[in-house]
C-alpha positions, 0 to 999 in steps of 0.5 A: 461305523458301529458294526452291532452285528459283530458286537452281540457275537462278543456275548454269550447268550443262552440258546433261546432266550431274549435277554433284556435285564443288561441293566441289573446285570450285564452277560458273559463277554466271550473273552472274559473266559479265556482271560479269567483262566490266564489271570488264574492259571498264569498269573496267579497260578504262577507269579503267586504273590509276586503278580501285584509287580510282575501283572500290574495288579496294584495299577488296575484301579487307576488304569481301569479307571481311566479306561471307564472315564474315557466313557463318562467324559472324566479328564485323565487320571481322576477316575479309580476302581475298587470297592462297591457302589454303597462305598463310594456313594458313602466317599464321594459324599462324605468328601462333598459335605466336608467341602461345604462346612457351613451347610446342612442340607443334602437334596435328593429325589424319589426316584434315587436308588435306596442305597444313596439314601440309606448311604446319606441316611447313615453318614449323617448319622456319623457325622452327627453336625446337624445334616438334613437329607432333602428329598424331593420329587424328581421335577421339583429338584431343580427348584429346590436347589437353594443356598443351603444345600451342601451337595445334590446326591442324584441318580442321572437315569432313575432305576425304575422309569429310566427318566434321565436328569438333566446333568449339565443344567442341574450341576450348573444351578448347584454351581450358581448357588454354591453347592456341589454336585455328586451323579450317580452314573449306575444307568448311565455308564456303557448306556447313554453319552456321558460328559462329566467335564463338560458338565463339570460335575464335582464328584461322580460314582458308578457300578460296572456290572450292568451296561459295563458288563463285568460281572457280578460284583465287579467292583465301583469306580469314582471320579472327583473333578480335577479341582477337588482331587487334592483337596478332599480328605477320605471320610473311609482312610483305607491303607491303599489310599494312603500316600505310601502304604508300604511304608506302614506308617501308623497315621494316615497320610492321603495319597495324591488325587484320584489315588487317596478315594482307593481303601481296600485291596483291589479285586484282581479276578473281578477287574480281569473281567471287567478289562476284557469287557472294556475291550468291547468300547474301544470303536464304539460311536456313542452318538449311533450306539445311542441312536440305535439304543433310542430305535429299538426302545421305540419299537418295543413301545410301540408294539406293547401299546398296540398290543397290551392295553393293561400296560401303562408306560412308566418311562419318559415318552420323549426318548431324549429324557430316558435313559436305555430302558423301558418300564411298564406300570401293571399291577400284578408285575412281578408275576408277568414278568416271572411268566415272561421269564418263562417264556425265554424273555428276561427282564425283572420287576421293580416295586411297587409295580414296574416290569422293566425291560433294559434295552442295548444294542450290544446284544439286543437287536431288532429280532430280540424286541420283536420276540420281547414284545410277541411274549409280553403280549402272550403272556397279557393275553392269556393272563399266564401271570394268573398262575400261581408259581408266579406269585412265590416272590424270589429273594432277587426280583 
């Protein structure tokens, strides 16, 4: 039995605040201090350039990798760490395209995050072979599944609603009209079940540093299905994705499977972060952590409706389409949420409308959501938004 007690007293908290942003940025694990000052004092401190052999520093990626996979379904050995989300959106991508050469067409949805869209915007332009970037309203991917595409490029939990796509069913109409398929798990890894080889998904990226935890700019991961692993050739052939890269061979020759998607130097102090984090998982029951995700989502809906008519919800209702997330739709957001922020209660503002408020029981219990909701009505009923430092737009919304 999950003990979510015990859990948020992993975290740091600071005093008096309620914090409901876990899915931009996931908070301090307590260990992680401890661990980052072993890893600097011990390890780099002391082992200096000899840490990559004597701390295993070079194997992080993959061992971590494994250690992720085992949250998302993906078999042994075909998940690796390294890089940024943008980077292995661009990679898994990239590596898709390349198995489907006779076609041109690349679907995506509204709801996707920019970035997989700029990423394919950009790689197409690379390419240069005629690819088109398809983009359809979320309902409609399904039907827009056709004999042309070369690869779906979906987000399975949209960032702004948290409505959850349908994995298995999506991949197998791909599959059933011969196109690939490529999951953006950013909302979804360390929030809801995943199983991407139950699904059988082709190819499936990541970040770490929101529901996962690791902090900011902890590093991406990827995973390619077993079938394709020895297949795929690296659109981005960085040398730790070469087959021997201390062999200094001038040409490029990829390494076997999951290994060849690796490009740049491993991230050593973010990956120490995120091992320790990881720790959190080891006895966690998915199917009661995301029970309790749906309770508490459920209640912060209900209190809001009861109490805040100017609040329209933007999130799936049924919470079997959602993913650990409740948004909002008013139309002075970012100046609610920034008087919410204010009032100890931190979520953030999403254009062009949404207040969106993360939801996990690793550190988010029922006091939290009962005070979430008591400051949201606050602040709606006695219009704080209206003030006007709430209106200067920060860099970071």
């Amino acid at each position: 039995m999950t003990d979510f007690k015990a859990l948020k007293d992993l975290f740091h908290l600071p005093e008096g605040l309620v914090y409901l942003d876990g899915n931009s940025l996931g908070p301090l694990p307590r260990a992680a201090l401890s661990r980052m000052q072993t890893t600097m004092r011990d390890e780099w401190g002391e082992m200096l350039i000899t840490g990559w052999n004597r701390a295993g520093w070079m194997d992080q990626p993959a061992r971590l990798g494994d250690r992720i996979g085992r949250l998302i379904g993906a078999e042994p050995g075909h998940v690796v760490l390294g890089d940024t989300l943008s980077i292995k959106v661009y990679q898994a991508l990239a590596a898709a395209l390349a198995l489907r050469p006779d076609r041109k067409v690349i679907l995506s949805d509204t709801g996707n995050f920019p970035t997989d869209l700029y990423m394919a915007e950009g790689l197409i332009k690379a390419l240069d072979q005629g690819h088109e970037l398809r983009v359809v309203p979320p309902n409609e991917v399904e039907a827009n599944i056709t004999n042309e595409v070369a690869a779906t490029l979906l987000t399975e939990v949209d960032y702004r609603t948290g409505r959850l796509h349908n994995m298995a069913q999506l991949t197998e109409k791909a599959h059933e009209n011969g196109s690939l398929a490529v999951w953006d798990l950013a909302h979804s890894a360390g929030a809801i079940p995943v199983d991407l080889a139950a699904c059988k998904a082709d190819f499936a990226i990541g970040c770490t540093y929101k529901f996962l935890n690791g902090g900011p700019g902890a590093p991406a991961f990827i995973y390619i299905a077993p079938e394709h692993a020895d297949r795929v050739q690296p659109a981005l052939s960085g040398w730790l994705g070469h087959a021997a890269p201390f062999a200094f061979d001038p040409h490029y020759q990829p390494g076997p499977g999951i290994e060849r998607m690796r490009v740049g130097t491993p991230p050593v102090l973010a990956m120490a972060a995120l091992d320790t984090a990881l720790d959190i998982w080891e006895n966690i029951d998915m199917a009661a952590f995301r029970a309790q995700s749906i309770a508490l989502s459920q209640l912060f809906i209900d209190r809001i409706e009861a109490t805040c008519p100017d609040l329209t919800l933007a999130s799936p209702r049924d919470p079997l389409r959602r993913g650990s997330q409740v948004s909002f739709h008013f139309q002075h957001g970012y100046a609610a949420m920034q008087a919410c922020i204010a009032e100890g209660v931190i979520g953030d503002f999403r254009a062009p409308d949404i207040m969106r408020f993360g939801i996990t029981p690793l550190y988010v219990d029922r006091q939290d959501i009962e005070r979430a909701a008591e400051t949201v009505t606050k602040v709606m009923h006695r219009k704080l938004w209206e003030n006007p430092e709430f209106h200067t737009v920060n860099r970071v919304t």
